[in-house]
N, C-alpha and C positions, 0 to 999 in steps of 0.2 A: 400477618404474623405467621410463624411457624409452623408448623401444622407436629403434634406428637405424633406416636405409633400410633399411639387409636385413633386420632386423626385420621392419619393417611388410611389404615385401613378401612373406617370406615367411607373415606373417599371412595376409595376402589371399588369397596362392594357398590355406590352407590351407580358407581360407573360401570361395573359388569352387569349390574343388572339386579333389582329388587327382588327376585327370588330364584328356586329352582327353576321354576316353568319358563322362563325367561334365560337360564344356562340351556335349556333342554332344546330349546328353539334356535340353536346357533348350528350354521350348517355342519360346522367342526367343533363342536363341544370340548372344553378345557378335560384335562382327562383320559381322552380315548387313546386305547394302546393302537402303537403301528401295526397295521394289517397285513398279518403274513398271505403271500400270494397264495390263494387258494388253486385257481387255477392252473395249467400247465405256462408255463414259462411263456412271454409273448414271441412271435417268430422276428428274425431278423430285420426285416425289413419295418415293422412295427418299431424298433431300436433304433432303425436309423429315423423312422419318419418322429419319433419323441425327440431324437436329440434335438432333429432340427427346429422342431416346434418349440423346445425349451432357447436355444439358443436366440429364435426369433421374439419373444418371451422377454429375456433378458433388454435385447433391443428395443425393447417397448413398438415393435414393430406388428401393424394390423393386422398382416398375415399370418402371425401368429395362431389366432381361432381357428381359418381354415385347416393351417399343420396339426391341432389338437385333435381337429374330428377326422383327419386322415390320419393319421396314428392309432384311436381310436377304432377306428371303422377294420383296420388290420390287425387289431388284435392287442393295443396296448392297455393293460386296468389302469396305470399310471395316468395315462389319458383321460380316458374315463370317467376318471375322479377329479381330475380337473375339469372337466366339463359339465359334472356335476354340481360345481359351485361356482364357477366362473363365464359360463355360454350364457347367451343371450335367458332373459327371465323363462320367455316362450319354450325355450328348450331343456331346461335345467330337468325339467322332472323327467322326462323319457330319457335323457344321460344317465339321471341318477337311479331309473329302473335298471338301466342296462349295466353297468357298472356294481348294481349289487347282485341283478344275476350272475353278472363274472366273480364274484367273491369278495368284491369290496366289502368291509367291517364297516367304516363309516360311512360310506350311501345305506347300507341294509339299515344302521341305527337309524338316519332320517328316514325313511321310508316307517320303519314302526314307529318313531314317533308320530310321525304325521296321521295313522290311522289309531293312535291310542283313546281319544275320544269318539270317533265314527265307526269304526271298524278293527274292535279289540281283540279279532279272532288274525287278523291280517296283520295286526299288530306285532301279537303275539309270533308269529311263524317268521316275521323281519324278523323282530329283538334275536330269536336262536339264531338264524342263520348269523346272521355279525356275533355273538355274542360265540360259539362257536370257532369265529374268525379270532377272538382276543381280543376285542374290543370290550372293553371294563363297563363305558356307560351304560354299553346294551344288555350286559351281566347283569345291573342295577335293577333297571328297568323291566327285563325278561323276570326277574326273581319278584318282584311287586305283583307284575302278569298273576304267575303263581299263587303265589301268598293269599291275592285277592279275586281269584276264578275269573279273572277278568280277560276275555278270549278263549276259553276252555276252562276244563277242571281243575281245582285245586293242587298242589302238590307244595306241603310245606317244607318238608324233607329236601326236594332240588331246587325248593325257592331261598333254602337257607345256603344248598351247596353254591349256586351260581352267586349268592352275593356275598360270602366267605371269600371267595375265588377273586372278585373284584374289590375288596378290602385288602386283601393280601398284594393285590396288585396298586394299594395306596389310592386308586379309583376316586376322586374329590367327594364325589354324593355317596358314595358309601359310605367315605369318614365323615361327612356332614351326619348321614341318618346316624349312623353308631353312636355319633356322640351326643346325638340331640337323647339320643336313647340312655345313654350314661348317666348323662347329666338329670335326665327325668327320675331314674330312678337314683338320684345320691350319691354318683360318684362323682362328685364335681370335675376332682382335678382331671379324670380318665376324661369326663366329656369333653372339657377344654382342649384339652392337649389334641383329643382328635380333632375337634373345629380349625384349633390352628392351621392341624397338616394341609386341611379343607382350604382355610383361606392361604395359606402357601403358596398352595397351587394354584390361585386367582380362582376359586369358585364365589360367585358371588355372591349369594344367599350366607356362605361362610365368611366372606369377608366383612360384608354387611355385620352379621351376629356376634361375630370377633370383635370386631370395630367398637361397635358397643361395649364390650364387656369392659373393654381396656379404657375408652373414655368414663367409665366410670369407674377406674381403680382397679378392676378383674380381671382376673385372675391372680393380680401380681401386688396385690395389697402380703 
């Protein structure tokens, strides 16, 4: 049979994934703004060795991997960042150090994520550096850091500014917290409407929570 709106929505959440901690773990997180190149421009030959590894890329050609880490290795972040999710398992994580030391916004978010429960001072110092680059989720994340002295000191004042900053930027886990937050304290329709924008953008914990509401008549009774 058919599947409704809250139907399919609730499909999707269940196929993005059962919660946040489950969006949080995706090497490219739904969400994340394009990272402006922090670093200096890559040198020419860096340009030419990406096109070619993109073109090889296209062709589904094996050689490809090698033209990534030679590109890469002269100076490309676009590289970089593909090597950071796409190289062999054994390598991913030394691409993905090197890639956020060049200013990559999404390797720096993986990297804090990945030390948020072991290491929340390490954490903390990824989340800024990407969160600084424009990357929204890391905005999220850095501002929680804050809020809850977790990796350093307190600071509720820039744990409010950095996640204003990633709300305004439409951020999916921002408008998920916002509106779980709305919605707690009684404003129903503001909470909904932000959950939506949340599940809009394929966040899954918000698609999931959508899903529901709508399979049972909610918001739109």
């Amino acid at each position: 049979p058919a599947l409704g709106v809250g139907g399919v929505c609730l499909a999707l959440g269940l196929a993005l994934g059962l919660g946040v901690t489950a969006a949080l773990n995706s090497p490219t997180p739904p969400g994340a703004a394009p990272t402006p190149l922090a670093s200096a421009p890559a040198p020419p030959e860096a340009e030419t060795l990406l096109t070619r590894a993109l073109s090889l890329a296209r062709a589904k050609d094996p050689a490809a991997l090698d033209a990534y880490r030679a590109a890469a290795k002269a100076g490309s972040l676009a590289a970089l960042e593909w090597l950071a999710e796409r190289a062999p398992q054994g390598e991913r994580g030394a691409w993905r150090l090197r890639a956020a030391e060049a200013g990559s916004g999404p390797a720096a978010c993986s990297l804090g994520t990945s030390f948020l429960d072991t290491d929340p001072s390490s954490a903390r110092s990824w989340l800024r550096r990407a969160a600084r680059t424009g990357h929204t989720r890391a905005m999220v994340l850095l501002s929680r850091s804050l809020r809850d002295s977790r990796g350093g000191p307190a600071d509720v004042k820039l744990a409010e500014e950095w996640f204003e900053r990633a709300l305004a930027a439409e951020e999916p886990l921002a408008l998920l917290e916002r509106g779980e937050l709305e919605f707690a304290s009684g404003r129903l329709q503001v909470g909904a409407e932000l959950v939506r924008r949340a599940a809009d953008a394929r966040l899954g914990a918000a698609c999931l929570r959508y899903g529901r509401w709508l399979a049972r008549g909610w918001p739109n009774k």
